[in-house]
C-alpha positions in Angstrom: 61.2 59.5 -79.8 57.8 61.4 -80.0 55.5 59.7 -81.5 51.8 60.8 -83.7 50.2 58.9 -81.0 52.1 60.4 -78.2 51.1 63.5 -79.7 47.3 62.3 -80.1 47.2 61.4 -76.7 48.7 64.3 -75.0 46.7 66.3 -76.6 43.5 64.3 -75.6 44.7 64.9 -72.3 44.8 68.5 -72.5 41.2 68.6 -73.9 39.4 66.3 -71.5 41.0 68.6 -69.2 39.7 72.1 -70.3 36.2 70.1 -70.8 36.5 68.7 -67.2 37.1 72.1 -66.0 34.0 73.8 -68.1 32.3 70.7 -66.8 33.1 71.3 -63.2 32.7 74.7 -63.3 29.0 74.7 -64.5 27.7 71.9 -62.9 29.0 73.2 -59.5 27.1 76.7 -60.1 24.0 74.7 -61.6 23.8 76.4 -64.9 22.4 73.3 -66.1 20.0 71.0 -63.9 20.9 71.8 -60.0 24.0 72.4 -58.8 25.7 69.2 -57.4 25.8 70.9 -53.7 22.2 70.9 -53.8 21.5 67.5 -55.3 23.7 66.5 -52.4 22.1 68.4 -49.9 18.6 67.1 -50.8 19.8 63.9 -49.8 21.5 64.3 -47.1 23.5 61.1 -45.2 25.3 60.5 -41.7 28.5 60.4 -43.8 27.8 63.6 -45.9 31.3 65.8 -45.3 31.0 70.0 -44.8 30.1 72.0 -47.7 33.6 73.7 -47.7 35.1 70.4 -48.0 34.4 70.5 -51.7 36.8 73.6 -51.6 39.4 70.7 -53.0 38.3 70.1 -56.4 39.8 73.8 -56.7 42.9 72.6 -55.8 42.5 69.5 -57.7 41.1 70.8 -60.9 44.7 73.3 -60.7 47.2 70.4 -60.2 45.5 68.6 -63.2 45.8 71.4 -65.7 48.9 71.9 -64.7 49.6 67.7 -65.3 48.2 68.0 -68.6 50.4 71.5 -70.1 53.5 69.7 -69.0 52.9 66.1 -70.4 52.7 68.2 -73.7 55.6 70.0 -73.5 57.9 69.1 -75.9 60.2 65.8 -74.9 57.2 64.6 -72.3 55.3 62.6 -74.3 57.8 60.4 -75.5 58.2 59.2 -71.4 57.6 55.7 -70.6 55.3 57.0 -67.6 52.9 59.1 -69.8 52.2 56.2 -71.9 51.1 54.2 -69.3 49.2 56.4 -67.4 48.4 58.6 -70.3 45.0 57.1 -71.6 43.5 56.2 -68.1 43.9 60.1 -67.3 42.2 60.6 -70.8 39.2 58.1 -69.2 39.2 60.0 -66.0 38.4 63.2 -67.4 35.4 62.2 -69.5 34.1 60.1 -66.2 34.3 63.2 -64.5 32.7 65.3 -66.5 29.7 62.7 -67.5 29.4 62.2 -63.5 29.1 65.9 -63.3 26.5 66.0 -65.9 24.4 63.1 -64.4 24.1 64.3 -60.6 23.3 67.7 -61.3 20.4 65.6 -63.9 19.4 64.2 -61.0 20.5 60.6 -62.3 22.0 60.1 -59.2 22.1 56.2 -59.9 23.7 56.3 -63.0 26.0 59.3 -61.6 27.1 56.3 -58.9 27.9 54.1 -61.7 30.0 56.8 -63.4 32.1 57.4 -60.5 32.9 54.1 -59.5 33.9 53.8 -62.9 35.8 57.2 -62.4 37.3 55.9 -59.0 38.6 52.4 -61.2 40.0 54.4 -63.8 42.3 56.2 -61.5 42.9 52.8 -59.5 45.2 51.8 -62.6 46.7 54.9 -63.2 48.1 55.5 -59.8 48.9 51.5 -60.0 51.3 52.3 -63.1 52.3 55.2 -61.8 53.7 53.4 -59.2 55.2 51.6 -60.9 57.8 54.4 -62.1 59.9 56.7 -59.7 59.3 59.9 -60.0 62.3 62.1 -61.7 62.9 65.4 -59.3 60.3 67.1 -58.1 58.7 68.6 -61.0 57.2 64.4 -61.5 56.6 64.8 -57.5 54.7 68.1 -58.1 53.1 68.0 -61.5 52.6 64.5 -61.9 52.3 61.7 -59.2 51.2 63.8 -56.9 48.2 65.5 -58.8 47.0 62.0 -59.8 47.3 60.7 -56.0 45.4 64.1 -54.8 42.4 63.2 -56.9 42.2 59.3 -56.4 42.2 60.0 -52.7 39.5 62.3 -52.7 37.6 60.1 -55.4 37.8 56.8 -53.2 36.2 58.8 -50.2 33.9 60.9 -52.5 32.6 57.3 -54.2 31.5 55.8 -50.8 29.9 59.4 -49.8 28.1 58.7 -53.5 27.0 55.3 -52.2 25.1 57.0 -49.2 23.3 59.7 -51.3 22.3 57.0 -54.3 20.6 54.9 -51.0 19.0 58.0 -49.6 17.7 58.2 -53.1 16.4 55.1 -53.4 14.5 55.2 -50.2 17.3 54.1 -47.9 17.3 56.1 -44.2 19.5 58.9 -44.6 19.7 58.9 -40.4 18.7 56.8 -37.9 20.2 53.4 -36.5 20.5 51.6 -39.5 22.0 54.4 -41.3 24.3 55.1 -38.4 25.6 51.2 -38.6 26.2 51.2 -42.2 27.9 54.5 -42.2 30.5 53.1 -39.7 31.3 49.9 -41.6 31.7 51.4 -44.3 33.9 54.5 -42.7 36.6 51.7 -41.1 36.5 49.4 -44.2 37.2 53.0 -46.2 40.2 53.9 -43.8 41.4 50.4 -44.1 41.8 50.2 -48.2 43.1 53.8 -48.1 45.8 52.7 -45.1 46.8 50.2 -47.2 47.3 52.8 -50.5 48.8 55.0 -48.7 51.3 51.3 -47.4 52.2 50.8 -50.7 51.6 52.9 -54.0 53.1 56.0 -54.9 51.8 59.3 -53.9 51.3 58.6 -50.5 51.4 62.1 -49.0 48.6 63.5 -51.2 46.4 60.3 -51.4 46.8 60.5 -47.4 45.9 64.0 -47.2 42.8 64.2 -49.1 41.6 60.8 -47.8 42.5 63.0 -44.2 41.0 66.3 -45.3 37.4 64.2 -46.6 37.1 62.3 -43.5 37.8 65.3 -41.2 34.8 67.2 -43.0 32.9 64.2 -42.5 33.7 64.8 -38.4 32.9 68.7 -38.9 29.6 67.8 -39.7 29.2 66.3 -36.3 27.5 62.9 -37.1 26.1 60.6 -35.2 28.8 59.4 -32.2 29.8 56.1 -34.2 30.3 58.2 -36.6 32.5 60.6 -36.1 34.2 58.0 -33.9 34.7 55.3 -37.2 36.0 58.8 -38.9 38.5 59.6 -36.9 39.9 56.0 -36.4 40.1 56.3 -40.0 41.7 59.6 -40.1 44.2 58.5 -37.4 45.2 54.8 -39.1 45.6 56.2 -42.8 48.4 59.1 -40.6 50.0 56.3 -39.0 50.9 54.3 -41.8 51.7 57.5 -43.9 54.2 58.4 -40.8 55.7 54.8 -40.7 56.2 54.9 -44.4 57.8 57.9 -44.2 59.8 58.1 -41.1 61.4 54.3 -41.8 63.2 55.7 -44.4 66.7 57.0 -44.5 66.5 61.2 -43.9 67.5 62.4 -47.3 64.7 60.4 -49.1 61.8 61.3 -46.4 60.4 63.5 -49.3 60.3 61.2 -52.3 58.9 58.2 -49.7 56.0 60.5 -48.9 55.4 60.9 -52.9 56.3 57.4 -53.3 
């Protein structure tokens, strides 16, 4: 049964949402401060993906909208699964938006704080969302698989935040030292996201924008360690995504790729 705080939170869903998309929308074409691209740009690191790889949030942005009309449609918000993932989505969308608002500031420390906040906050959610199967595809689609999509892309976009905060601090942006770190950090990030991938749900969109942010990070043609670190990551986070998926019986391939 539906209850007035099932209601309360859909419907804080919906609006940190819309505001996320305002948000998004005006800090990427820098109607207020600069525009994240070129906050990014000015502080530029050997892990620093193609400009077109921030194409996703597009995509991302979509599949959330369309995750927050349906939790509000009338018999969702009752569900078991929206009330345990429901608030942390709330959080994430006011993280977002206030790490929006900080980098295009230019409080590019305290935008780092805010996403690693961000990239927590989604930690749990995917966590509970785990722990419930998804029912039919529309759950596939519209819900585990839009909150995977944006975890993925936030757990490679926090360590990419962790190079520009350095550079902005006075760290090398290039050279050996910044070539070292990058690669640590590159393996240790294809590591955590192989094991995601292992065991949570979502693991076909959590794998593919992990994939699609550490192939723009080889488009940008880095330094040879690198692109190399990249790539291993790229490769390990496919394999375990193919093992998980292929070890299972044929007619539930697709819900073991989602979960």
């Amino acid at each position: 049964m539906t209850t007035p705080a099932d209601r309360v939170r859909a419907g804080a869903l919906l609006a940190g949402t819309l505001l996320q998309l305002v948000v998004g929308g005006l800090g990427g074409s820098g109607a207020f401060g600069l525009s994240v691209g070129v906050v990014a740009r000015e502080n530029t690191t050997v892990v620093m993906p193609v400009p077109a790889a921030f194409s996703i949030w597009g995509v991302i942005y979509a599949a959330l909208l369309l995750l927050a009309v349906r939790q509000a449609l009338p018999g969702q918000p009752a569900r078991a699964v929206h009330r345990a993932t429901g608030w942390w989505l709330v959080a994430s969308t006011l993280l977002n938006a206030g790490w929006i608002l900080a980098f295009s500031a230019q409080l590019v420390v305290i935008a780092q704080v805010i996403i690693v906040g961000l990239l927590v906050v989604l930690a749990v959610a995917l966590a509970q969302l785990s722990a419930y199967r998804a029912e039919g595809p529309a759950d596939r689609l519209l819900l585990h698989g839009p909150v995977a999509l944006y975890a993925g892309w936030v757990s490679v976009a926090t360590v990419v935040g962790a190079a520009t905060t350095g550079t902005f601090l006075g760290a090398p942006g290039a050279g050996g030292v910044a070539t070292v770190l990058g690669t640590l950090v590159l393996l240790v990030t294809g590591a955590i996201a192989g094991v995601v991938v292992g065991r949570c749900g979502g693991a076909l969109p959590f794998a593919a924008s992990v994939v699609w942010a550490l192939g723009a990070i080889v488009a940008m043609v880095p330094p040879l360690p690198v692109t190399l670190a990249a790539l291993a990551a790229l490769v390990a986070v496919l394999a375990v995504l193919a093992r998980r998926v292929l070890v299972a019986p044929p007619a539930t391939r697709l819900p073991a790729a989602f979960g």
